[in-house]
C-alpha positions in Angstrom: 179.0 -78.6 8.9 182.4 -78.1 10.5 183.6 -81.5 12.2 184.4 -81.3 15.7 186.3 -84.5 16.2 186.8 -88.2 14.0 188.4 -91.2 15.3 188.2 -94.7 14.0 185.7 -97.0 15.5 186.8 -100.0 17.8 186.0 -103.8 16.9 183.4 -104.1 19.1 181.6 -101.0 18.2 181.8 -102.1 14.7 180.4 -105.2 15.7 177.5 -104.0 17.7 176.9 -101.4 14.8 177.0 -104.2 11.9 174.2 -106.0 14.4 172.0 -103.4 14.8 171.6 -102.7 11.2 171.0 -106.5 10.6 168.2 -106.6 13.1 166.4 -103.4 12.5 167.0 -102.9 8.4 168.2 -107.1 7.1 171.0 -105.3 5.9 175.2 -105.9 6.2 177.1 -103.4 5.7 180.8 -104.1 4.9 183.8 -102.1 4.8 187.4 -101.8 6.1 187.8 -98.5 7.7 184.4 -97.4 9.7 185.4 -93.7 11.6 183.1 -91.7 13.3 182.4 -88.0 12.8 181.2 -85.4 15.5 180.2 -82.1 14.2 180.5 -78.3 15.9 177.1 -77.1 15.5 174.8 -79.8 15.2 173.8 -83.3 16.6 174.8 -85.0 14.0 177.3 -88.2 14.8 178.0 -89.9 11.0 179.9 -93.0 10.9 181.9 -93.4 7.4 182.1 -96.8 6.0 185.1 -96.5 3.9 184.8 -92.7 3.4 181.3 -93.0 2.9 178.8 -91.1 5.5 176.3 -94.7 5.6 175.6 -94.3 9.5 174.0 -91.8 11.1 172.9 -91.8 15.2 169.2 -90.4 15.6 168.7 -90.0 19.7 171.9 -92.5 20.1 170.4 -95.1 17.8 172.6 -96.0 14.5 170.6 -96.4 11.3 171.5 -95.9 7.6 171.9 -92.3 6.0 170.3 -91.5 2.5 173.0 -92.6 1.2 173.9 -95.9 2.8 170.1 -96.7 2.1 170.5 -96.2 -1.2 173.7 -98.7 -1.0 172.3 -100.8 0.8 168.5 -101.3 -0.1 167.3 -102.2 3.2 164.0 -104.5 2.9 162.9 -104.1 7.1 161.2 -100.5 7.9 160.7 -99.0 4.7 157.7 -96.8 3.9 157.3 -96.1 -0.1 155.8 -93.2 -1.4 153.8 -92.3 -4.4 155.3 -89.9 -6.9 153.1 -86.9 -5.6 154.5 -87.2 -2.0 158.1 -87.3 -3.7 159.0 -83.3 -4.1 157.6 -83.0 -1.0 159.7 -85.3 1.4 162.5 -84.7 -1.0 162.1 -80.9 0.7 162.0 -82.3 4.4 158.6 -82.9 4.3 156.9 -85.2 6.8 155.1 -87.8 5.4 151.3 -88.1 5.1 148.8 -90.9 5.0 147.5 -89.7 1.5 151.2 -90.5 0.1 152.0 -93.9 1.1 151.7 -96.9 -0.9 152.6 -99.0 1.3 154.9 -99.7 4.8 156.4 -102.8 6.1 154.3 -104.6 8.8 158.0 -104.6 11.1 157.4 -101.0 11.9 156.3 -99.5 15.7 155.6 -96.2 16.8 158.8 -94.5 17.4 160.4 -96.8 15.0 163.3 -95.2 12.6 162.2 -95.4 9.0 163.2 -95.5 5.3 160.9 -93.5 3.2 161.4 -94.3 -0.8 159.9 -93.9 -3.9 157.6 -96.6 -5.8 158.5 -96.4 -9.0 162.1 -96.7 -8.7 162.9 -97.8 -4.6 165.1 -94.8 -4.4 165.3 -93.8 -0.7 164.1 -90.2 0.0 164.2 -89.5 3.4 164.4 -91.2 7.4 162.0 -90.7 9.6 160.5 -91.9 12.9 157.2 -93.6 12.7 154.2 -92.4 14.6 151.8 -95.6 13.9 152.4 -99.4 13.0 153.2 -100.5 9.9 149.8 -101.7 9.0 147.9 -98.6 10.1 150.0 -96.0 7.7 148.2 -95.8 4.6 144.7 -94.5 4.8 143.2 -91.0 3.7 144.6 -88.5 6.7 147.1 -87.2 9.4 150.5 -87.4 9.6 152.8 -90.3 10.1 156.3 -90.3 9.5 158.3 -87.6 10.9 161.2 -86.4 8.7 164.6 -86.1 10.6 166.9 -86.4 7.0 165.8 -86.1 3.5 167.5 -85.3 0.1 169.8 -82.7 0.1 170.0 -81.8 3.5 173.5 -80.8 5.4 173.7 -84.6 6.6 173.0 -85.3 2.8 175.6 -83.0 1.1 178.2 -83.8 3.7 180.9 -85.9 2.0 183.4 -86.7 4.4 
């Protein structure tokens, strides 16, 4: 991914970042240097925390990367996976019924999402909900959508 511009992000926009991550994920990031990054050929806008690409805008709404998930270990919006769902979301996958444990009752259609692993809570993929919370674990159809996963270009890029 070739970056098309990078410029350090004011006070306020820092603010209203740190505040949106509170309210949808319980989680506070901290850092000293937040930029963000635009990139050529994709959609992509990453905000670095301190080098690190922890940010990432879906449709002009900030929430945590891979990455700054796994940093962060967000406890609001998180749908976890059983370990036959894992190689698949790890691929890009979108997330089935059959492979969820369990999903926080905080989460709305349309709602970004963590999707982890059970047995150790590492964070696979985001998505965006298609049902509540409480109606995502069942026997069929699809319910997360995956917009970044594991190894993707978002993943790999390192700032």
């Amino acid at each position: 991914m070739e970056v098309k511009s990078r410029h350090h992000l004011r006070s306020d926009a820092v603010s209203a970042l740190e505040d949106a991550l509170a309210d949808h994920l319980g989680v506070e990031p901290e850092g000293d240097a937040y930029e963000r990054v635009e990139f050529e050929d994709t959609d992509w806008e990453v905000v670095l925390i301190d080098g690190e690409p922890q940010v990432a805008y879906f449709d002009e709404e900030p929430f945590l990367t891979v990455r700054g998930a796994n940093a962060y270990d967000p406890d609001k919006r998180v749908v976890t996976v059983d370990a036959g769902a894992v190689s698949f979301v790890s691929d890009g996958a979108d997330v089935m019924r059959p492979g969820i444990t369990e999903a926080t009752d905080d989460i709305e259609p349309d709602d970004l999402v963590i999707i982890a692993e059970e047995s150790h809570g590492k964070v696979l993929a985001i998505g965006r909900a298609r049902v509540p919370g409480e109606d995502m674990v069942g026997d069929e159809g699809k319910v997360v959508d995956s917009l970044h996963h594991v190894g993707d270009e978002l993943f790999e890029f390192t700032g």
